[in-house]
C-alpha positions as CSV (number, residue, x, y, z in Angstrom):
1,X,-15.7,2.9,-24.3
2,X,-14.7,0.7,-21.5
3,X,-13.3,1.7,-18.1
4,X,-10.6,0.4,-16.4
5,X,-11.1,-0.7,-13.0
6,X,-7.6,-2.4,-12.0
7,X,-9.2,-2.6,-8.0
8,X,-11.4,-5.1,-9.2
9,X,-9.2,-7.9,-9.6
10,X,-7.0,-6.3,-6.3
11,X,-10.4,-7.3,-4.6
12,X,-10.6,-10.9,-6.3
13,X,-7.2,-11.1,-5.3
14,X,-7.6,-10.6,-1.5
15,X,-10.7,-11.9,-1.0
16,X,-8.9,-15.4,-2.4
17,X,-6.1,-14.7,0.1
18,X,-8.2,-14.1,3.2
19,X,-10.4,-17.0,2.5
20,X,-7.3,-19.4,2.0
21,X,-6.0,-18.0,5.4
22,X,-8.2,-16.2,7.2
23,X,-5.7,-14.8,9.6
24,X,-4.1,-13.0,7.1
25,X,-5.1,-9.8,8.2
26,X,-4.2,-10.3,11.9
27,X,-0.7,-11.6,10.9
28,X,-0.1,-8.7,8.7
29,X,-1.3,-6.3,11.8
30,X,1.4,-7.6,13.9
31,X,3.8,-7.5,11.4
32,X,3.2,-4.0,10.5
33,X,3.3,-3.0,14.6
34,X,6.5,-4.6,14.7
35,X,8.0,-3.3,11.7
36,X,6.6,0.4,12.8
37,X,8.3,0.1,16.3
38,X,11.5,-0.9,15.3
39,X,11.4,2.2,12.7
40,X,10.7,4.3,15.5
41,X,13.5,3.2,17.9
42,X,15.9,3.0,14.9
43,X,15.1,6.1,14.2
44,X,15.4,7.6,18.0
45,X,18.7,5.4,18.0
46,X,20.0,7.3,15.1
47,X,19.0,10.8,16.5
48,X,21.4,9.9,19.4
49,X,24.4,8.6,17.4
50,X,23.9,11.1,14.6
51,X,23.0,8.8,12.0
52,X,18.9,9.2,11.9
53,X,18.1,8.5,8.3
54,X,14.5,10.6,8.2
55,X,13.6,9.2,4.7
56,X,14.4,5.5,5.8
57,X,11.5,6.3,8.6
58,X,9.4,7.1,6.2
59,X,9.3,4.9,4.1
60,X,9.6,2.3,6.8
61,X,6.0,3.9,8.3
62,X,4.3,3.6,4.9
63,X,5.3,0.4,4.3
64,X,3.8,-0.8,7.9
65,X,0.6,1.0,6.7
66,X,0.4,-0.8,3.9
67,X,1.0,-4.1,5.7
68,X,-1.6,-3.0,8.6
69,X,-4.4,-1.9,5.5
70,X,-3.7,-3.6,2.3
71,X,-7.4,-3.6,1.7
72,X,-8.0,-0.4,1.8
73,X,-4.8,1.2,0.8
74,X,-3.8,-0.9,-2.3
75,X,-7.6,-0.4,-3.5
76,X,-7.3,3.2,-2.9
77,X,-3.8,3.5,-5.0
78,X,-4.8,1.1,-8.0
79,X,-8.4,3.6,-8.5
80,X,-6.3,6.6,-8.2
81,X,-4.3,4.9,-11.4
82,X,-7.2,3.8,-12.9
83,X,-8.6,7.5,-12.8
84,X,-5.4,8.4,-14.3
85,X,-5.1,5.9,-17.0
86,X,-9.1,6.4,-18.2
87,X,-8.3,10.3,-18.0
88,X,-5.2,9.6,-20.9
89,X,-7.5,7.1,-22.6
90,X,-10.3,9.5,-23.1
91,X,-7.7,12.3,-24.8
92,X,-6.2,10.1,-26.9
93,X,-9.4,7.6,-27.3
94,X,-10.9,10.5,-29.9
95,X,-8.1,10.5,-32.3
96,X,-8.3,6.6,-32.9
């Protein structure tokens, strides 16, 4: 039976992107520093007016990791779904 391995074509994927422009990942670094700053002092801004949203931090912070390491976070999700998938597969794969 064949496995899934959806990282595969996440790594096609990337590799295409970097090579196209190969300051991708440095762009994406700043972005997620800036995006993780302004969290942070939204956040701190809230605390003082009452308003501080801890999910929207969050979510804000994972989303900056995932801009600063898309190669290695995305990869990391997509085998952790693959695992799951071929887990279902193989239960189900011996009553076809």
């Amino acid at each position: 039976m064949n496995k899934l391995k959806l990282d595969e074509g996440w790594n096609t994927l990337w590799s295409a992107l970097t090579g196209a422009v190969p300051t991708l990942q440095s762009i994406l670094a700043v972005l997620a520093t800036a995006l993780a700053v302004w969290a942070v002092i939204s956040f701190i801004n809230g605390k003082r007016n009452n308003r501080a949203n801890p999910k929207q931090l969050g979510w804000l912070l994972a989303l900056a990791a995932l801009l600063a390491l898309p190669n290695f976070i995305i990869p990391l999700l997509l085998r952790l779904l693959s695992f799951v998938l071929n887990f279902i597969i193989g239960l189900f794969g011996g009553f076809a």
